[in-house]
N, C-alpha and C positions, 0 to 999 in steps of 0.2 A: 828242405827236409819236412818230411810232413811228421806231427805228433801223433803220439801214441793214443788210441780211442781211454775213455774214460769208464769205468761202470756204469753212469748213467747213460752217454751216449749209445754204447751197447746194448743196455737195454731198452733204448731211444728205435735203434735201429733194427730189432729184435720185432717187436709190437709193429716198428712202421711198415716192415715184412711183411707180417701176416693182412695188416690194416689192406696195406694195396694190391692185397689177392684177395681181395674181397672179405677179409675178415676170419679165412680158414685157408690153413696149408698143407702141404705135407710135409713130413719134418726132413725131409732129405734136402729139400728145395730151399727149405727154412737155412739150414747150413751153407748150401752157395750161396743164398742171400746174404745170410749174417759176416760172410766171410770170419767165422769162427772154426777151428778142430772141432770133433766130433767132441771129445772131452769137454774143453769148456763151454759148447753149448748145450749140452746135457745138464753141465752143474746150473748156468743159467736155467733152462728151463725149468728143471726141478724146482730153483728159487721163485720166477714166474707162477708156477702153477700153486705154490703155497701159499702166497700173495695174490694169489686167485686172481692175477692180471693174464693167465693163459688159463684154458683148458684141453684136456686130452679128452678129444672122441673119437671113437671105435665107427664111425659112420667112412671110412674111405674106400675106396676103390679096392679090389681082393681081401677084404677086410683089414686093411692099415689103417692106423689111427691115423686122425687128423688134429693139428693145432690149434684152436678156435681164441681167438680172442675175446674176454670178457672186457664187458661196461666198462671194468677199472682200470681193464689195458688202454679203451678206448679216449676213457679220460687221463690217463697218463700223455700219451701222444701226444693230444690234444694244450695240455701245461705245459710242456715240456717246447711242444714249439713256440709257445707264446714265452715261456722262458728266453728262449734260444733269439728270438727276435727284441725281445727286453734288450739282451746282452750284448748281438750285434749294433743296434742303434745308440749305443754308446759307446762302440768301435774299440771292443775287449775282444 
């Protein structure tokens, strides 16, 4: 049985989406990624973008916005696996 995601892993896996498309997405794609409903990744991103670890730009293709990840997403990620590796090396 696998456990249920956390808020931080979600938003672990949120950031690590956009991170490995190069740093911007489109938010359609962002949803098959996050494997989240359209609703709670909406509330999440709203939350992201307030926390200034996402940004909304209007540069995409037919004019859709695109995702962009900021520095602060960038250093979220970034602690978060150094976290995640802390916590497996002492087999939690």
């Amino acid at each position: 049985m696998t456990s249920k995601r956390g808020k931080p892993e979600i938003i672990f896996d949120i950031l690590r989406a956009v991170q490995e498309s190069g740093g911007k997405m489109k938010p359609t794609r962002l949803l098959y990624k996050s494997n989240l409903s359209h609703a709670r990744l909406k509330l999440y991103l709203e939350s992201l973008v307030r926390q200034q670890m996402l940004a909304i730009e209007g540069s995409g293709s037919e004019g859709r916005n695109l995702i962009a990840l900021t520095q602060k997403g960038y250093s979220f990620v970034a602690e978060f696996r150094k976290m995640k590796a802390l916590i497996e090396s002492f087999g939690i």
